[in-house]
N, C-alpha and C positions, 0 to 999 in steps of 0.2 A: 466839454465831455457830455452834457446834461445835452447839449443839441442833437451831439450823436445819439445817443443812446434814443433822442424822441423818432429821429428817423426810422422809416419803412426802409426795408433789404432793398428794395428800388433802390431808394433814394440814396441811400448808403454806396448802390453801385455808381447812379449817377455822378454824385460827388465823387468818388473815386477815378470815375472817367476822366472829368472835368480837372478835378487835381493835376493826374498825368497830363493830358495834354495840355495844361498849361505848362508846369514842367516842363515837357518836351520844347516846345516853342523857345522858354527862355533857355536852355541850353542848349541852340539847336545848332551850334556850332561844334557839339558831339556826336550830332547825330546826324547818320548818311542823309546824303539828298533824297536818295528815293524814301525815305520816312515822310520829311518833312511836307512834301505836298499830301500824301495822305494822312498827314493829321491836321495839316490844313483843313480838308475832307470830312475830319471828325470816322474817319478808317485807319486802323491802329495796325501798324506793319509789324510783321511776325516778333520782331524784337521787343515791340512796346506790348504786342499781346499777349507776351509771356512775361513780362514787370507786372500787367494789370490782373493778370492769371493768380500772379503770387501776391499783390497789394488786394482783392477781394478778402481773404480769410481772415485779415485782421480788423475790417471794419464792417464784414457781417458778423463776427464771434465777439460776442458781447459776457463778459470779457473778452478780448482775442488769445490764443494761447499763446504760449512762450515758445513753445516750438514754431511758431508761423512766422515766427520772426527773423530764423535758419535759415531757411531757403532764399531770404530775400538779402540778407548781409551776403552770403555767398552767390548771387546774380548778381551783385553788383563791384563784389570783386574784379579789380584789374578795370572799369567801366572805368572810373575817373569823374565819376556821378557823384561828388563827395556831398554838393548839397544835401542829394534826397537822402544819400544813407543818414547825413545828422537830423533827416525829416522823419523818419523814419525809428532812429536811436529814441527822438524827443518825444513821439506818439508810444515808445513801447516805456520811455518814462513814465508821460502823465496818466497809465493805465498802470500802477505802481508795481511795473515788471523790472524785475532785478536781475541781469541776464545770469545762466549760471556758466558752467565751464565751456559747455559745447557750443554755446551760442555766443558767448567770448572771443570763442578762440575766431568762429567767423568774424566780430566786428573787429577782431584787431588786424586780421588780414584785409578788410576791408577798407578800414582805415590806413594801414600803413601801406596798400597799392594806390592808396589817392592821393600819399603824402602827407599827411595827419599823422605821424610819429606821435607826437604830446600825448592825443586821444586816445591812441593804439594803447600806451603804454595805460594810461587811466583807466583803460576799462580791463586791463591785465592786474593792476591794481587792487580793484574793489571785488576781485574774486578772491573768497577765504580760501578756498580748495583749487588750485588748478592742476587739470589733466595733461598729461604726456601733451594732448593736441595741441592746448590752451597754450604750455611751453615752444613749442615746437612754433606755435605763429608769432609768438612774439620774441625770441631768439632770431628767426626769418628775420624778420622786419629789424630788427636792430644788426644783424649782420649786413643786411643789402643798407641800411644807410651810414655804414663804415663805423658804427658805434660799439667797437670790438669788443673794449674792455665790459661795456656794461653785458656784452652777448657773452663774456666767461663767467661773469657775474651770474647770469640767470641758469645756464649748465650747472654751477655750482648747488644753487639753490635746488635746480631740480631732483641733481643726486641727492640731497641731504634730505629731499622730501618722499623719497623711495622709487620715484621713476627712474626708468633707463631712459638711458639714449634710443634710437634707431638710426635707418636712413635717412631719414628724413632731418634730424639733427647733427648728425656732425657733419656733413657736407657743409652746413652753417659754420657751425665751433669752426671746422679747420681754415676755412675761409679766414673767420679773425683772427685766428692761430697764424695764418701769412697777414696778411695786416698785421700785426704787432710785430711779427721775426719774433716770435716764441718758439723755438724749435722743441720746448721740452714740453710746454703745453701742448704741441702738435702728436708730440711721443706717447704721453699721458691720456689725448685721444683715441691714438691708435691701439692702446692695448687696449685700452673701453673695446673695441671694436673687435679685439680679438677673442677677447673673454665672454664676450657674447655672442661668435660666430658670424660675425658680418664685415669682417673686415674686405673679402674680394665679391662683396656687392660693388655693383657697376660703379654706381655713383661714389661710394664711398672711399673706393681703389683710386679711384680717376681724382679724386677729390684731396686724397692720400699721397698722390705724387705731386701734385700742384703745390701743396703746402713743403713737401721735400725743396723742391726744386723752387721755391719760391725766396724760402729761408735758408739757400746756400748749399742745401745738402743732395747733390747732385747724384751721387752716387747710392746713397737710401732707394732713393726714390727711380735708379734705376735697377735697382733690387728688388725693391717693390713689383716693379713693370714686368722682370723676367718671370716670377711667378705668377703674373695674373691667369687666368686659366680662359679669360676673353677679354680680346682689347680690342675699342674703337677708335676712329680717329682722335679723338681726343685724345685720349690717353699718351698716344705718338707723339700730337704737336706738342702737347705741356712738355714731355721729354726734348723734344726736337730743339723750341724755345731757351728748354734750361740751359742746354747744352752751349744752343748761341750766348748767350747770357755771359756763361762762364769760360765765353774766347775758344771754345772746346771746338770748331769749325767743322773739322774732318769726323767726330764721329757722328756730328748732326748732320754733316751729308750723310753719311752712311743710314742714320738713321730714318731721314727722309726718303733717300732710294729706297727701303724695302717698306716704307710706308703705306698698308694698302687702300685702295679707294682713297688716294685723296682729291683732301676739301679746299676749299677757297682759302680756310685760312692756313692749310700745310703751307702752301706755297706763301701764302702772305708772310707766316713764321720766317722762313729761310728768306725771303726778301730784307725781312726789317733786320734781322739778326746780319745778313751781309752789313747793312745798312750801318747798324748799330758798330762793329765792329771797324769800319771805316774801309770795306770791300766794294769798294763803289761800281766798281765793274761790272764782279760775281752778281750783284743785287742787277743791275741791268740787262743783263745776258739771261738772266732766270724771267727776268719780267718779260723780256723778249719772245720766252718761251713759250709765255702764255698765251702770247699776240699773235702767233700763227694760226693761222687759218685751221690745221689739225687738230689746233689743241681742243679741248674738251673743257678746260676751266678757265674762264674771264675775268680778267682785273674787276675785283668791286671799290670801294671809294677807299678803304680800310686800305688797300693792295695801291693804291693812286700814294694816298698820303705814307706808305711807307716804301715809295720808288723814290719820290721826288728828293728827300733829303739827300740820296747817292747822288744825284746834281747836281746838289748844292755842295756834298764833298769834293768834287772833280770838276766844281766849278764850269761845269758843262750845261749852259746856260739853252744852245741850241736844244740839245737834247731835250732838257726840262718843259722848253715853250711845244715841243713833238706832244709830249705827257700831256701837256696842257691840251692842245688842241685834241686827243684823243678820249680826255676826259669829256671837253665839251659834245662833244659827238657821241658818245653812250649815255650822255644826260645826266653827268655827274657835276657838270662845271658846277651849279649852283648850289652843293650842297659847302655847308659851312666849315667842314671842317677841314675839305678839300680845297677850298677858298684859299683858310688859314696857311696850310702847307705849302699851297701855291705861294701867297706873301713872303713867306720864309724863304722860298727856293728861289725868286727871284733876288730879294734882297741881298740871298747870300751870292748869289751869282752876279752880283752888280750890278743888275737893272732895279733902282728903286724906281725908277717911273713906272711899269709894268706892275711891281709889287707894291703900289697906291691904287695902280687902278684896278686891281683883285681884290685889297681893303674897300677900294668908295665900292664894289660890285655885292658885297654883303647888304642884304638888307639890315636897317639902325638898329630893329628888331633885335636878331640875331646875333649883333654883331656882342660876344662874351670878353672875358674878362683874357683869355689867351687870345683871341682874336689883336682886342688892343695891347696885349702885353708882345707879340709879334711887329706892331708895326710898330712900337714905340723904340723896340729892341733893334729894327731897321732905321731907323733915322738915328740911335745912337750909332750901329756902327760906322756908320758912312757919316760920322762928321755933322749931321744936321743940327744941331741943339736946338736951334730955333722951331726948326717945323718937330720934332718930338715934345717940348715943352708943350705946343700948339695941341698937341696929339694926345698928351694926357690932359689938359685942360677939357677938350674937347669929351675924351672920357668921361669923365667927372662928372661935367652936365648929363651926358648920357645915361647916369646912377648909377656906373658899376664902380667898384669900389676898387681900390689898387691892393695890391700886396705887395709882397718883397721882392719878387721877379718883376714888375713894375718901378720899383723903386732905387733896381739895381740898373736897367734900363737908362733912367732920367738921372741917374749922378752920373753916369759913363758917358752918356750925350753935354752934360754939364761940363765935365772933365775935357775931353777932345775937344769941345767948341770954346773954352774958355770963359764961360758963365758963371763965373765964382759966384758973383751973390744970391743967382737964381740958384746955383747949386747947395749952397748952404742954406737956404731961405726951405727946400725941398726936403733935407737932411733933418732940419729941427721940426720941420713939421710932421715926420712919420708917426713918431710917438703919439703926436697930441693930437693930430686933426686926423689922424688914420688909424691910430691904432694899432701900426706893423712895426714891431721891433726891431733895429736894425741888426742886420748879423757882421761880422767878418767881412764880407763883399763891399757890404756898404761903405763901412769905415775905409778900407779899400781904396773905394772912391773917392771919396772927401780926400783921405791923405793925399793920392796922385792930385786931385783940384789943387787944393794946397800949394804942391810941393815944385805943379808946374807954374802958378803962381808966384813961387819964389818967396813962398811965405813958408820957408823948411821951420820956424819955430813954430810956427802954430799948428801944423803936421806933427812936430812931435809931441805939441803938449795934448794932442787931439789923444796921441798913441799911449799916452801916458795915463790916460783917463778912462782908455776903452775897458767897459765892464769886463772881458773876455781876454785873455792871454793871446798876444798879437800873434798871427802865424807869417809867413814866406812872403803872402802876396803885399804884406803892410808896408813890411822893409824893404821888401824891392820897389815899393814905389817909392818910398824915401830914398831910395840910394839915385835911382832913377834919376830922381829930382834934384838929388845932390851932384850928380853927374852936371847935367843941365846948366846949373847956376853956381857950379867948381865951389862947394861946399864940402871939402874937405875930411871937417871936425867931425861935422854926423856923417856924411860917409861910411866913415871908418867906425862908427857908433854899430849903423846902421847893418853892416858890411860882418860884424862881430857877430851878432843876434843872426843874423844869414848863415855863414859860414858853421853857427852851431847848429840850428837850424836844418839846412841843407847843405852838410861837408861834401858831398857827391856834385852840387851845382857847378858846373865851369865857368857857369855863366856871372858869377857873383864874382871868381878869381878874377874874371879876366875884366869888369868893368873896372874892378877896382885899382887894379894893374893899369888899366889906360889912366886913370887919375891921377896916379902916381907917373905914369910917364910926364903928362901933361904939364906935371907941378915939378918937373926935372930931379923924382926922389927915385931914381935909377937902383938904388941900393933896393929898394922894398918893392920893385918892380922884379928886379934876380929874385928875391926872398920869395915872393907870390910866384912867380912861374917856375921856382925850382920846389918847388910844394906840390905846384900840379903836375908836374914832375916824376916826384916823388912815389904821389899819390894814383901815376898810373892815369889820370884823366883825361879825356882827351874831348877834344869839340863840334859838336854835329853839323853835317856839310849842309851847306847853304843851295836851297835850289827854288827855282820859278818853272811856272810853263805856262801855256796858251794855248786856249780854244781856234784853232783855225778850221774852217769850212766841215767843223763835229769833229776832229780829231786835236788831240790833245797834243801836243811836244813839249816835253821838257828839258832843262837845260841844269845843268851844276856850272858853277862860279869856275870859271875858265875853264870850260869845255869846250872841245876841239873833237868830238864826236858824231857831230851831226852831218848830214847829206850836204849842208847848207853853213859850214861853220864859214868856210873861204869868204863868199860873200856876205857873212854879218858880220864878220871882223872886218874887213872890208871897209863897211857902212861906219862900223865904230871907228875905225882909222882917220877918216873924213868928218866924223864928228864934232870932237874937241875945238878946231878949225871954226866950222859953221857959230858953236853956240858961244867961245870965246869970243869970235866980233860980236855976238850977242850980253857982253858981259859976264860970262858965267867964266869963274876961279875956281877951279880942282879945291875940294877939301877935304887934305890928306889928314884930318886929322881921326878920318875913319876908319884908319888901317893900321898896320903896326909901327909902333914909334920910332923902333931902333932898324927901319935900311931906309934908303936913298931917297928924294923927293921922287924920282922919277921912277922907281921901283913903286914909291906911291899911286901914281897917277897910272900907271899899268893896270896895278893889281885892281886902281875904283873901276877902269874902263873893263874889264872882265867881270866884274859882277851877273849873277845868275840875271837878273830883272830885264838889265840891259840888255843883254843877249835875246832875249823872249822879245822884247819889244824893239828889236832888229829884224828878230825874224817875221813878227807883225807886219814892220814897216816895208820889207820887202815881198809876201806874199797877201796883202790885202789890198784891194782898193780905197781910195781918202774918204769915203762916206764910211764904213766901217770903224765900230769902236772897239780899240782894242783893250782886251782885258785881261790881265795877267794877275796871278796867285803867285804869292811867294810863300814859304812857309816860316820865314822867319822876319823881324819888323825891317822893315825898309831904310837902307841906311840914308845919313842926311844927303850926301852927294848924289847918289842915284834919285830919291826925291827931285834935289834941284836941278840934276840934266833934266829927269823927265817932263820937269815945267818947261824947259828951257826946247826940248822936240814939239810938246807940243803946240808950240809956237810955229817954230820956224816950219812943221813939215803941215801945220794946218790938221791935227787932229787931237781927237779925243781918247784919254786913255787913261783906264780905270784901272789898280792898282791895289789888288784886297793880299794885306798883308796877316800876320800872325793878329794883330789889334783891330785893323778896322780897314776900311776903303778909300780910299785915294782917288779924287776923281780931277783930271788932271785936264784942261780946255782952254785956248789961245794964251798959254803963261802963267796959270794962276794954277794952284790946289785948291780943292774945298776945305782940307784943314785949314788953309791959310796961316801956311806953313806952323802952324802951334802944336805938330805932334812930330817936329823933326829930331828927335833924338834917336841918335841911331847905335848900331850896332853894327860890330865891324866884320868885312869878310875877306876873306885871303885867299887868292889867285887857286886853292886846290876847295874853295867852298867853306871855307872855315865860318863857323854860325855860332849862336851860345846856344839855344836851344830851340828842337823842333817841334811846334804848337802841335794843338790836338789831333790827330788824326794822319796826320802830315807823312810820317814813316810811312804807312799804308799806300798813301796816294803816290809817295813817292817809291817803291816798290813796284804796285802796278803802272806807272807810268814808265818807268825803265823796262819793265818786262812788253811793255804794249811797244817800245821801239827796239824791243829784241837783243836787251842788252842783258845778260846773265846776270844775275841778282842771288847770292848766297846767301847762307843763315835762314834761321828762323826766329822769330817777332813774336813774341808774346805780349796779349795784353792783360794788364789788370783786368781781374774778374767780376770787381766789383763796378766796373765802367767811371772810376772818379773823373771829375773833369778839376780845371783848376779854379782854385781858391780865390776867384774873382779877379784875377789877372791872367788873360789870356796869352800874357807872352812869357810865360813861364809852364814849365812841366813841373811837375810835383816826383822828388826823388821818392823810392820807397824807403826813405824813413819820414817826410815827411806825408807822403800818401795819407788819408783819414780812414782807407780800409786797411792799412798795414799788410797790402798784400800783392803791392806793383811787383812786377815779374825784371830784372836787369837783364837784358841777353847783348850778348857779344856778338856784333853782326858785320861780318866783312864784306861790304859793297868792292864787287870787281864787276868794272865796266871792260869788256873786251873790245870795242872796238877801237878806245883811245890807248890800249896796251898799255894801261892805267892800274893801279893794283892801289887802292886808299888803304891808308892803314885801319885796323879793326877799333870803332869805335862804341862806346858802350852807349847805349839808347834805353829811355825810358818810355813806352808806351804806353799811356793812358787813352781808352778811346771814349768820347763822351757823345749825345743828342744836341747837336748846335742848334735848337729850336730855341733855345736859348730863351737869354733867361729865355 
């Protein structure tokens, strides 16, 4: 200080020069090119000549004043310059300036646009008096970095220290008000808002429906909307969104048609919401709409990553690689989160080799914490354990840190590849070497590890131990398992806890019924089917289909529908023949116990799978992989034909069931065969249940081959997905929103003069980006 103070005003500016443009230099990776060569130059480009405009007053003003210190926290605002601002903080210390409110509230804005929350909050801190401003920067700053509770915290305080609100503050408050699902804090905002006249300010209205529609209450918040007396886009898509959100489709068309001037994200709205709701088409044909030459608004990356998942729901893998290359050609392919969405959409579409070389194409940089929780979550589905183990390992050294969607990943890649020890070695370490609690999912996991293991007591004493009141997915891997290894005793343990559980399951009656077929207790076999019976249940039809040349066909479990059924039945006629001299023995023991062997071996050769992968075999050429979706798990006999084709016709044939992928090449599965427990299906499609999203797809697939499709489908509104086991639906009782929707939906197919009887279906639609 004593140095300064000897200096001449020259000298004082010199220094000052010289300061910045060192400055400059070391941080010259914020600053544009065209600066940097002229401060090479020692010529200070209009941006640095207005930092050294405002850094003159405080070290010609001896003292410098406390005001000169305002203008300069506020230029560097949003800059990202956080050194000089704490260069800056520390020269207005050791000149024993004590900032006061006005000159607060800049460094906390200052600070919390650079990231420095701690500092923000400290220099909020040591101010005895803060002004409305002072509040209002540092509420900002702790609303934008999700720090809700302490941002209701500081509102409070403000009230009780006589400031009001404005606009400028609750646009914040209600933000944390959705962040938490506080709907009564949001309420207790809103009359703030009324009571002082500002409730249909722009931001504050716009800000006012977000929180409606964010915490559930859809219809407030289009109450709100009717009264506004000016609305902008925004205002529309928050509505538009809610709407999707809440499975509400038609009026969020509606409301989008008369939505005026719309923006990039109206239309990205109604894409992701088709998306989301499992409208994989509707989401297509709107993006398609974009892509015409007429249109006026263009896919941006936001618009990329919320098409591609409807790919990956319809399995429509051609399609997706179209996205792709169109991404790459508007100069989108190399953005990261576009990358990611890609990974996902191949993966789910059964190309993991494609979906690796989209992962290695991220820079290592970049590559985040969803980035590897995506591909790790691809190599569990599809059976890899090995290369996922590799994948989180690989992580690890990388420094990012796992979480629970990671961890739910590496027990499910553990579980299908049969890795017990690496799985349980992965299990015990969460807690301790990570830090991530296990939830419900996890445990989940381990039991199925377990219990395909045939280690069914150490699965229950696991169950017995779990901090947490077991739900649907624990027991059905235990019964699962007990199926598997004719375990009986816990079975029926197991089977008890389910049936209270989820009394609406068919799928729990009817494993347990084959059990009992199995073990010749015919008696309690009548008792379980005249229950569901009783009960009015019935069991959701079994169906597949296949991508051929971008169009999609699908098929139900003894269909006799299609342009093309003569000739795939045909093909299946010929079959049995072929892969019997190949050793392959019908295993009827996937159908119903009580009719005829040969009634058996009918109803396994009609399976939906089979049929899909007839029509493959006859409308593609041998280089072609054929890929079929089924929506519910694949039984053991269709498994082992399909090892058994792929042999004898010489191809390759990927197989993504309600659980995982099936990659099927000269005789072999990649499960290697360790996840054949099946589930059995009966000559009119007979299934237990139909995985996420699956009604939808299967809807728009029969209307895309012009088959009349009645009822209407409702989905839960709260989008649950299931409880860590994907081959399960969640009844609504046991649903966690307590608000799944039951509809009675009678599939009539008219061209097989086919009438199914009306079966009750539970819709949940979820985000397969899974974990």
């Amino acid at each position: 200080m004593n140095y300064l103070s000897n200096l001449s005003v020259r000298g004082k500016r010199q220094l000052c020069r010289s300061i910045l443009l060192a400055f400059l230099h070391s941080s010259s990776h914020h600053v544009d090119a065209a600066v940097r060569p002229k401060c090479a130059a020692s010529k200070l480009s209009p941006y640095a000549s207005s930092l050294y405009s405002l850094l003159e007053p405080i070290l010609e003003q001896d003292p410098p004043q406390l005001s000169s210190y305002a203008p300069l926290f506020q230029f560097l605002t949003g800059q990202n310059f956080l050194k000089l601002g704490q260069q800056i903080h520390a020269h207005m210390t050791l000149h024993g300036k004590d900032p006061n409110a006005f000159v607060a509230a800049k460094m906390v804005a200052m600070y919390a646009s650079s990231g420095d929350l701690d500092s923000a909050v400290l220099v909020f801190n040591r101010v005895n008096n803060p002004s409305s401003l002072l509040y209002n920067s540092i509420i900002r700053a702790c609303a934008k970095y999700g720090f809700a509770l302490k941002t209701i915290d500081l509102v409070c305080q403000m009230h009780c220290r006589g400031h009001k609100g404005d606009n400028f503050t609750f646009p914040f408050v209600l933000k944390s008000c959705s962040d938490l699902s506080s709907i009564w804090m949001g309420k207790c905002v809103h009359a703030q808002s009324l009571r002082i006249g500002i409730e249909f300010d722009f931001y504050i209205a716009t800000s006012l429906i977000d929180m409606y529609v964010k915490c559930g209450e859809i219809r407030d918040a289009h109450k709100l909307f009717d009264r506004m007396c000016v609305r902008d886009v925004s205002s529309w898509n928050t509505l538009v969104a809610g709407y999707m959100n809440q499975g509400e489709i038609s009026i969020a068309e509606d409301l989008f048609a008369r939505t005026p001037c719309k923006s990039i994200f109206s239309w990205t709205a109604m894409i992701s919401g088709y998306t989301q709701n499992g409208l994989a088409e509707q989401a297509l044909r709107l993006f398609d709409e974009m892509l015409r030459e007429d249109s006026e608004m263009k896919p941006n990356w936001v618009t990329i990553m919320s098409v591609l998942p409807a790919c990956s729901h319809s399995a429509a893998l051609e399609r997706g690689s179209q996205i792709h290359d169109y991404a790459n050609r508007i100069g989108l392919g190399s953005n990261v989160s576009v990358q990611t969405a890609l990974v996902a959409m191949y993966a789910k579409c059964g190309s993991l080799v494609d979906a690796r070389i989209c992962f290695d194409k991220i820079c290592q940089k970049e590559k985040n914490l969803i980035a590897w929780n995506t591909m790790i979550t691809a190599y569990a589905s599809h059976g890899r354990g090995l290369e996922c183990l590799s994948t989180f390992e690989d992580m690890i050294g990388a420094g990012v840190r796992p979480d629970s969607i990671t961890f739910i990943g590496l027990l499910s890649a553990c579980s299908h590849s049969g890795l017990l020890d690496a799985g349980l070695k992965y299990f015990n370490s969460m807690s301790t070497l990570y830090t991530v609690k296990p939830r419900v999912e996890h445990y989940a996991c381990v039991v199925d590890l377990l219990g395909r293991a045939g280690r069914l007591a150490e699965a229950k004493e696991l169950i017995d131990q779990m901090p947490m009141q077991p739900g649907p997915s624990i027991w059905g891997a235990l019964l699962a398992a007990c199926r598997k290894h004719k375990n009986l005793e816990i079975a029926q343990m197991a089977a008890r806890e389910l049936l209270m559980l989820e009394p609406d399951n068919s799928g729990n009656y009817v494993l347990l019924s084959n059990m009992y077929a199995e073990a010749n207790m015919w008696k309690e076999v009548d008792n379980l089917r005249g229950l569901l019976k009783c009960q009015g249940m019935k069991k959701s039809p079994g169906c597949s289909w296949i991508e051929v040349n971008g169009k999609s066909h699908l098929f139900l479990g003894g269909d006799t529908s299609h342009p093309q059924a003569k000739e795939m039945y045909k093909l299946l006629e010929t079959l049995p023949e072929k892969i019997k001299a190949a050793g392959y023995i019908p295993d009827t023991s996937f159908v119903l116990h009580d009719i005829s062997e040969e009634e058996k071996e009918h109803n396994l050769a009609t399976h939906s799978e089979k049929l899909a992968i007839a029509f493959g075999l006859l409308n593609t050429n041998a280089d072609v992989v054929l890929r079929v979706t089924k929506n519910l798990r694949i039984c053991g006999d269709c498994h082992t034909v399909t090892k058994f084709i792929s042999k004898i016709y010489e191809r390759e044939i990927v197989v993504r069931d309600v659980n995982r992928f099936h990659h099927f090449k000269e005789g072999y599965c990649s499960c290697g065969d360790y996840c054949t427990l099946a589930i059995k299906e009966s000559n009119i499609g007979d299934g237990l249940e139909l995985g996420l999203q699956a009604i939808d797809n299967v809807i728009v697939q029969l209307e895309s081959l012009g088959k009349n499709v009645s009822g209407n489908i409702r989905s839960c509104p709260k989008h649950c997905i299931c409880n860590g086991d994907d081959s399960r639906i969640l009844t609504a009782e046991s649903c966690k929103c307590n608000s799944s929707t039951v509809a009675n939906v009678p599939l009539v197919v008219n061209e097989a003069n086919r009438e199914h009887e009306s079966i009750s279906l539970v819709q949940h639609i979820g985000n397969l980006t899974d974990p």
